[in-house]
C-alpha positions in Angstrom: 108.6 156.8 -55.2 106.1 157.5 -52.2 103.8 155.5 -54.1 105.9 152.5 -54.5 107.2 152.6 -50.7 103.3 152.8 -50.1 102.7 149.8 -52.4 105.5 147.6 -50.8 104.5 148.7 -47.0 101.2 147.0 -48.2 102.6 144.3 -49.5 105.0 143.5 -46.9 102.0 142.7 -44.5 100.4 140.8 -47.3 103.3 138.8 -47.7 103.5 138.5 -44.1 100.3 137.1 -43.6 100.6 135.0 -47.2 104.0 133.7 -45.1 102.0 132.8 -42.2 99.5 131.7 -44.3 101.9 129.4 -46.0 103.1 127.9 -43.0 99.5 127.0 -42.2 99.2 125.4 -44.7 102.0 123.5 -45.2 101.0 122.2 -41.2 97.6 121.1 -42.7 99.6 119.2 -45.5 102.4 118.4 -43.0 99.4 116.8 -40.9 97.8 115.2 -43.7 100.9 113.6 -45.1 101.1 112.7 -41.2 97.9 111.2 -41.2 97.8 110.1 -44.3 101.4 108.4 -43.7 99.8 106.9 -40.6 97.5 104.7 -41.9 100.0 103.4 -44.6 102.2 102.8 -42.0 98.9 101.3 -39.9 98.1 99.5 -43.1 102.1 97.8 -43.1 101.1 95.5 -40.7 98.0 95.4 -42.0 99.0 94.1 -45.4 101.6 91.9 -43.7 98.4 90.3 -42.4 96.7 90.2 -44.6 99.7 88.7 -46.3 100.1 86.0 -43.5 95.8 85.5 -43.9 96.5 85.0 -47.7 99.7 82.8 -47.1 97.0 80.6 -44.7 94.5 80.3 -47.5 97.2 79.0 -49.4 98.3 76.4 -46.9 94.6 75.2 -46.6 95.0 75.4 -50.6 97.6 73.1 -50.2 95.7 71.0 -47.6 93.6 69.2 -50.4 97.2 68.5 -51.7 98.4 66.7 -48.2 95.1 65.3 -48.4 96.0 63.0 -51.6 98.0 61.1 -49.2 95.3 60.4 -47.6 94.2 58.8 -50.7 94.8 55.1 -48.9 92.0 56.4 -47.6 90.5 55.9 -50.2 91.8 53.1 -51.5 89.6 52.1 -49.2 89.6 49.3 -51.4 90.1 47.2 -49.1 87.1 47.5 -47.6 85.7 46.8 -51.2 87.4 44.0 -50.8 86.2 43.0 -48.1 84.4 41.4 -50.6 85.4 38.6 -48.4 81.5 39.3 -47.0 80.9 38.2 -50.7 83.2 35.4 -50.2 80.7 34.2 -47.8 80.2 32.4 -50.4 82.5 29.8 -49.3 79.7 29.4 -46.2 77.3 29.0 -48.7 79.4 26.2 -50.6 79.9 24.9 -46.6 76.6 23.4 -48.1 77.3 20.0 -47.1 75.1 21.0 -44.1 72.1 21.2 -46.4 73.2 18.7 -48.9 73.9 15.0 -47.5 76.7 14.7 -49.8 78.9 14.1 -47.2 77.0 12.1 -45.5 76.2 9.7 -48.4 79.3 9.6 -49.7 80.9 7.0 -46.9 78.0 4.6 -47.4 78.5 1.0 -49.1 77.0 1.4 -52.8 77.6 -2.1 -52.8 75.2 -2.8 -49.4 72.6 -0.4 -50.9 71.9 -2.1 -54.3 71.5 -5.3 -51.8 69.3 -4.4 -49.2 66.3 -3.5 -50.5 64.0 -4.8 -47.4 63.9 -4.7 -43.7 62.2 -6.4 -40.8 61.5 -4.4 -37.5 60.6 -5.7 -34.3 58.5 -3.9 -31.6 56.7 -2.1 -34.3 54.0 -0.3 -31.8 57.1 1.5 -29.8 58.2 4.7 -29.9 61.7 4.0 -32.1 60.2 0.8 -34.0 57.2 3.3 -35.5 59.7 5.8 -36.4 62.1 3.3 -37.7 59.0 2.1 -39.8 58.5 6.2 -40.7 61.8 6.5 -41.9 62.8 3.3 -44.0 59.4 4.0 -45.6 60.7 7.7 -46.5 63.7 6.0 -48.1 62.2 3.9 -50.1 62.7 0.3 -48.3 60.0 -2.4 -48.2 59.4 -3.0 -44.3 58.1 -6.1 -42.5 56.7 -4.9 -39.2 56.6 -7.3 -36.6 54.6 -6.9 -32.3 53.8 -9.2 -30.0 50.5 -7.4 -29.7 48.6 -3.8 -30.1 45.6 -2.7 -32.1 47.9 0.6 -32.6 50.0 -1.4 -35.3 46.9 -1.4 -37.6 47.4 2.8 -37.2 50.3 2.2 -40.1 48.3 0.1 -42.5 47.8 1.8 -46.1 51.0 1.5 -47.2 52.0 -0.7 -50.4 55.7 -1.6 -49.4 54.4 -2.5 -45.7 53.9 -5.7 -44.2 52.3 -6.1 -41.2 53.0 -9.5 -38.6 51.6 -10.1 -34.9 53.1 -13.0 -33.3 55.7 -14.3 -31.1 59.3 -13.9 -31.9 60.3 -16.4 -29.5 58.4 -19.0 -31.6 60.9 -20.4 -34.6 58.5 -20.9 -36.7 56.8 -17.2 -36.9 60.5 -16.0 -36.8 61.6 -17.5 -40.0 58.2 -16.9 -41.6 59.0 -12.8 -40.9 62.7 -13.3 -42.4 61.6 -14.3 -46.0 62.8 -12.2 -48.3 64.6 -9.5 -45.8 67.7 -8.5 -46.1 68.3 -6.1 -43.1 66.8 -6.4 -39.3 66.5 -3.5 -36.8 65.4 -5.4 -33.5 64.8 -2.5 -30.3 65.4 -3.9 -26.8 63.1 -4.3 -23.8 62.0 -2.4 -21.2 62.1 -2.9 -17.7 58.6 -4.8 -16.1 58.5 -6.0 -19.7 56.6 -2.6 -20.5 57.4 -1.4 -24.1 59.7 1.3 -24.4 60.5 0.7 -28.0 57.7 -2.4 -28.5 57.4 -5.5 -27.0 59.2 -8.5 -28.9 57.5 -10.8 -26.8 56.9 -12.6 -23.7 61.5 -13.9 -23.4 63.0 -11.3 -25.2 66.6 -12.9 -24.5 65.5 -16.2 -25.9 63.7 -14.3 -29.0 66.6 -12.5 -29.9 68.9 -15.5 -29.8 66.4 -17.3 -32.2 65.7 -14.5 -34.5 70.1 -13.6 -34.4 70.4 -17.6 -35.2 67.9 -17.9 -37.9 69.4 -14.2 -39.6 72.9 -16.1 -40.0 71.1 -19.1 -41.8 69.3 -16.9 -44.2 72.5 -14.8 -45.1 70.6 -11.7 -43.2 73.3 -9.1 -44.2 72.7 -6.3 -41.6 71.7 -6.8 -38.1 71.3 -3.7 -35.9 70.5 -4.0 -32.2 68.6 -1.0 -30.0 69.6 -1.5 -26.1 70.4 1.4 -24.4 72.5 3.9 -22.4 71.6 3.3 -18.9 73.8 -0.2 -19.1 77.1 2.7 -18.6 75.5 3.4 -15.1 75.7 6.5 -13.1 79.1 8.7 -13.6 80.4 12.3 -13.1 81.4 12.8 -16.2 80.3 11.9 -20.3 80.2 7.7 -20.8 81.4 6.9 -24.2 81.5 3.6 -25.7 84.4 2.6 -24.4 82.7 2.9 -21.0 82.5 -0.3 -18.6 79.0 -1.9 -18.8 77.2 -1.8 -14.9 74.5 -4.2 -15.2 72.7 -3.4 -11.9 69.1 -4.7 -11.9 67.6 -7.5 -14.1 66.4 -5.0 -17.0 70.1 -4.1 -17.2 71.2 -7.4 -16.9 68.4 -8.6 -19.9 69.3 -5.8 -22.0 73.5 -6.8 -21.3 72.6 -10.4 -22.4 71.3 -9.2 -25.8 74.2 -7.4 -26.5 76.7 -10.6 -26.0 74.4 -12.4 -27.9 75.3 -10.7 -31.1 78.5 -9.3 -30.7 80.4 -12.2 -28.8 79.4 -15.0 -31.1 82.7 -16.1 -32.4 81.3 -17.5 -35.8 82.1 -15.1 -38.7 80.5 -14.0 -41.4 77.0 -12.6 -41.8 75.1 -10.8 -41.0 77.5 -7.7 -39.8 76.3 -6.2 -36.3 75.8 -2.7 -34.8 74.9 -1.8 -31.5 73.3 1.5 -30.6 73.0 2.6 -27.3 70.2 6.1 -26.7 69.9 7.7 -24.2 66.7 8.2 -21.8 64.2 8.0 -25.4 61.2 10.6 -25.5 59.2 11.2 -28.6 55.7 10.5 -30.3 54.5 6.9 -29.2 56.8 6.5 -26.1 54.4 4.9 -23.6 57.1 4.3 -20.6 60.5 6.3 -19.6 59.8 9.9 -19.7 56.4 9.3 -20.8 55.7 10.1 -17.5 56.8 13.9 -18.1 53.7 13.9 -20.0 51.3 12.9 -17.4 52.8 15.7 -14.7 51.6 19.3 -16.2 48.2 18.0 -16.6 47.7 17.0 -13.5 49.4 20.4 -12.4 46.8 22.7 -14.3 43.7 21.0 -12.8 45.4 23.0 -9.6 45.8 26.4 -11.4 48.2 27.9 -14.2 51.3 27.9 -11.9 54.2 25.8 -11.3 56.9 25.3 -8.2 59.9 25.0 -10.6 62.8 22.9 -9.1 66.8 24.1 -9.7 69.8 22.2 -10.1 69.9 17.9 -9.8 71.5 15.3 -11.5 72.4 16.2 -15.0 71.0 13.9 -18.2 70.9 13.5 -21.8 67.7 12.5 -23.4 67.0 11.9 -26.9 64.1 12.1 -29.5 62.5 8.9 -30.3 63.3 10.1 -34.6 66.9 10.8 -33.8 67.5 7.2 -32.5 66.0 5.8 -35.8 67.4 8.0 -38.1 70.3 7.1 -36.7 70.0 3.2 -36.9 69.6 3.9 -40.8 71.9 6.1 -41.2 74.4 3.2 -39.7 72.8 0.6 -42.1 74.7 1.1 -45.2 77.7 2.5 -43.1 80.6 0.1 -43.7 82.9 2.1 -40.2 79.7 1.1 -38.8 80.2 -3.0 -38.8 80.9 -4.6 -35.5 80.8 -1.1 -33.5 78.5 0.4 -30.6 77.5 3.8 -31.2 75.8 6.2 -28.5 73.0 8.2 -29.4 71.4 11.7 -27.7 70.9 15.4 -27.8 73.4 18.0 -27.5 71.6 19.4 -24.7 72.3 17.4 -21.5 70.6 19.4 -18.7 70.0 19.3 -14.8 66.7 16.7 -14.2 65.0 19.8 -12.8 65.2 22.2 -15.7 63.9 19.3 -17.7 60.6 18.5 -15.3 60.4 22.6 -15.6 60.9 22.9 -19.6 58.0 20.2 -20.1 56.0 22.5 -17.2 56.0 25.2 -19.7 55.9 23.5 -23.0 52.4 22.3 -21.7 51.8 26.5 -21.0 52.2 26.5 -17.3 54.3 30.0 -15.7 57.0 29.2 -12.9 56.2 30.3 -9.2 59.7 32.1 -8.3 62.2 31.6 -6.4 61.1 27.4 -7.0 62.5 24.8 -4.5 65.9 23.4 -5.0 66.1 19.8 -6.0 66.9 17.3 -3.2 70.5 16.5 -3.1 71.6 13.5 -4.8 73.2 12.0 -1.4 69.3 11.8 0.3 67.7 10.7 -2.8 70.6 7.8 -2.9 69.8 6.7 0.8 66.1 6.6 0.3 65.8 5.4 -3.7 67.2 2.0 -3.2 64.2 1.4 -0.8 61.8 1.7 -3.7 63.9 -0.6 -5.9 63.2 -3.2 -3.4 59.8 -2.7 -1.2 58.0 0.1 -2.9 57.9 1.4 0.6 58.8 5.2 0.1 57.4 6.2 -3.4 54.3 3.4 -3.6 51.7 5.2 -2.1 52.8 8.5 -3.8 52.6 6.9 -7.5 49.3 5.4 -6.4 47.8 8.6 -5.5 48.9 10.4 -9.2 47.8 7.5 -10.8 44.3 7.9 -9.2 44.0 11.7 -10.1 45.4 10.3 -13.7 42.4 7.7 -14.0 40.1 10.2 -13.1 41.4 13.4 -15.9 41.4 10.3 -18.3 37.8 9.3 -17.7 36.7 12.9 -17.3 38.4 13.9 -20.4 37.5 10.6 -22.4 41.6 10.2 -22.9 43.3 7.2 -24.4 44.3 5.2 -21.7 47.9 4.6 -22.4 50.3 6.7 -20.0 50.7 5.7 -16.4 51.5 8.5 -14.0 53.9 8.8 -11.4 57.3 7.1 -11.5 58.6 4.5 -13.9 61.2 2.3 -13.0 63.6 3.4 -15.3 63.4 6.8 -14.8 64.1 6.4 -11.4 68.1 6.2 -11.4 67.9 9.6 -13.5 67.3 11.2 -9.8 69.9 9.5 -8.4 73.7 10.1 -10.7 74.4 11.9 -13.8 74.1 10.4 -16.9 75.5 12.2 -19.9 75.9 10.2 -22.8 79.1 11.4 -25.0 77.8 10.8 -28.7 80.9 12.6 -30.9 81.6 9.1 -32.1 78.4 9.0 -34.1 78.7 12.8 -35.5 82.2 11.7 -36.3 80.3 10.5 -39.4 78.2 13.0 -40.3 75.2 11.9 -38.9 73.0 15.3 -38.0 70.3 15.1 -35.0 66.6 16.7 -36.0 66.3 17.6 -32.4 68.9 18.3 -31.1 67.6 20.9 -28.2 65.1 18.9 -25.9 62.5 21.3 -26.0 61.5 21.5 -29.6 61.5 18.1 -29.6 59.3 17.9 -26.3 56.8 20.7 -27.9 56.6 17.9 -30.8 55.9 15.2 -28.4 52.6 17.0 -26.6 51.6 18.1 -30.0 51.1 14.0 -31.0 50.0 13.0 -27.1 47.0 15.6 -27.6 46.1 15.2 -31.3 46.1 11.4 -30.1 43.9 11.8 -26.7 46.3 10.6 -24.8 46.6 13.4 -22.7 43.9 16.9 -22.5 44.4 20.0 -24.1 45.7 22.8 -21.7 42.0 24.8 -22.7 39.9 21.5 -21.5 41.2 22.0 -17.9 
């Protein structure tokens, strides 16, 4: 018995301590479960975020899915068919610009199985060598008929050409250019009876009333007259046909008297009439107008590379010399064309300053800023009129560029052809505006080759210099 009470003394303190053992224990695992049930309660929200980061994902999954309807995106199609780029092609078939179709189509098949030939007076001018150019080109025979000029014999060499020097005035010579013609292009005059287009000869009112008079007795069938636009006067805005006639000197007057000639007579029948009217004419072989132009930026340069440009002045339309005669046969086989007046210039009517400063630099001069402004048109007015009647104001100055002109020419060994200074007919250009309305001639297709003025004044030097009739900017 003493051995057992023994045995369970011991083993009460044993169990004691394995009781308080236990409890330890059971706090460790009570702690771990603790900490262990913390986390899993950290890791709750935890999940639920990652929950809500997987739920994101899925939206973004979906994204590609709302994207679809951004498919008209890609049905960008349209911009495939924007194909209309393609159907540019239309432009393309808006060939009628390169093909004439639509300018051959109004002409009389008729008149061009008839007229096979044509006669052209004032063959040494400007517009009656380009007339003779062009009619060549298109296949015509050509008579070509001056008063006088060794420069005719430049156009020799050609089989379906004819060449006549004579007086138009005399019957007999007249009807002895008429055989076998069956069109004539006649150019007017020029004022001082210098040629702008050629000289007909010596009374160019009573030549064309013999040669108009013998055309209706040989059944002529076309009869186109040249005068020009400077019979309209001086206005503020565009002339048109339609615009009153100002006859104001006796050029004006001359070139006024041709025009009734053929369009007046009351007699019917052939040949049918056309009247074109050009504006200021510049071009290869013009020897008066703005010719002049020509003779300024040489005498410039012997000075130095520079230039005092002018601004503003009366505004102008000018025209190439190869415009106005591929305009008189485009008019020949036009039937709208019979009995009408038609104006003829560039599209680029400009202030007479910028033109005296484009033909400055054509000729490789650089402008001296600011320039000068040009005088104002109510001065020039009050003092032009004296040089119309006494040469007293502008007379000395022409004489002294002529002088400096005689002497580059002899210097240079130069053609003597051009005459510096002023020209009578360029004279009221300073004084009014003259912008000549042609729509009624593009009404019909007709297209101009130079239609900006200084291409076509670029083209102009090139033929003065290849011809010596004016030095090469590297002589002086």
């Amino acid at each position: 018995m003493g051995k057992k009470k023994l045995k369970r003394a011991k083993s009460e303190p044993k169990a004691k301590k394995k009781a308080a053992a236990t409890p330890r224990k059971s706090a460790v695992k009570k702690k771990k479960k603790a900490s262990s049930a913390e986390p899993k309660r950290a890791s709750k929200p935890r999940t639920a975020a990652t929950k809500k980061k997987k739920a994101t994902p899925s939206k973004t999954k979906r994204a590609p899915q709302g994207r679809k309807p951004a498919s008209p995106k890609k049905p960008a199609t349209p911009k495939k068919a924007a194909a209309p780029k393609k159907a540019a092609a239309p432009k393309k078939a808006a060939a009628p610009k390169k093909a004439a179709p639509p300018k051959t189509a109004p002409f009389s098949k008729a008149l061009k199985d008839e007229i096979s030939s044509a006669l052209v007076t004032g063959a040494r001018g400007c517009v009656g060598g380009a007339l003779i150019q062009q009619l060549l080109r298109d296949g015509y025979s050509v008579i070509a008929v001056d008063s006088k000029g060794p420069e005719i014999q430049a156009l020799t060499g050609k089989s379906n050409l004819t060449l006549k020097q004579g007086d138009l005035a005399d019957p007999a010579f007249a009807a002895s250019c008429l055989e076998g013609v069956d069109a004539i292009f006649h150019p007017g005059i020029h004022a001082d009876g210098k040629p702008l287009y050629g000289d007909p000869g010596p009374s160019p009112v009573r030549a064309t009333r013999i040669l108009y008079r013998l055309a209706r007795e040989h059944r002529i069938k076309r009869f186109i007259l040249i005068t020009s636009a400077s019979l309209y006067g001086r206005h503020h805005g565009p002339v048109s046909e339609e615009t009153a006639l100002e006859a104001r000197d006796e050029y004006e007057q001359a070139q006024t008297e041709l025009e009734s000639l053929v369009r007046e007579d009351p007699l019917p029948g052939l040949p049918s009439v056309t009247v074109i009217r050009p504006a200021s004419v510049y071009g290869p072989g013009c020897m008066a107008s703005m010719a002049c132009l020509a003779t300024l930026p040489p005498l410039v340069r012997t000075l130095g590379p520079h230039y005092i440009p002018l601004s503003g002045g009366p505004r102008a339309s000018l025209v190439h010399g190869d415009d106005v005669a591929r305009a008189a046969v485009f008019l020949l086989l036009q039937p709208k064309a019979y009995g009408g007046v038609f104006n003829v210039a560039g599209k680029d009517p400009m202030p007479f300053g910028h033109f005296l400063n484009e033909a400055m630099e054509a000729y490789g001069l650089t402008p001296l800023e600011p320039g000068v402004p040009y005088p104002p048109s109510t001065l020039l007015q009050s003092i032009l009129p004296y040089d119309d009647q006494t040469g007293e104001i502008f007379n000395p100055l022409g004489r002294l560029s002529n002088i400096l002109w005689e002497r580059l020419v002899r210097t240079h060994r130069l053609n003597k052809v051009l005459l510096a200074g002023k020209d009578p007919s360029t004279l009221p250009l300073g004084k009014g505006d003259l912008v000549v309305d042609n729509r009624k001639l593009m009404g019909l297709g007709f297209r101009l080759k130079y239609p900006r003025f200084r291409r076509g004044w670029e083209k102009t030097l090139a033929w003065y210099q290849k011809n010596r009739w004016i030095p090469r900017p590297d002589e002086l």
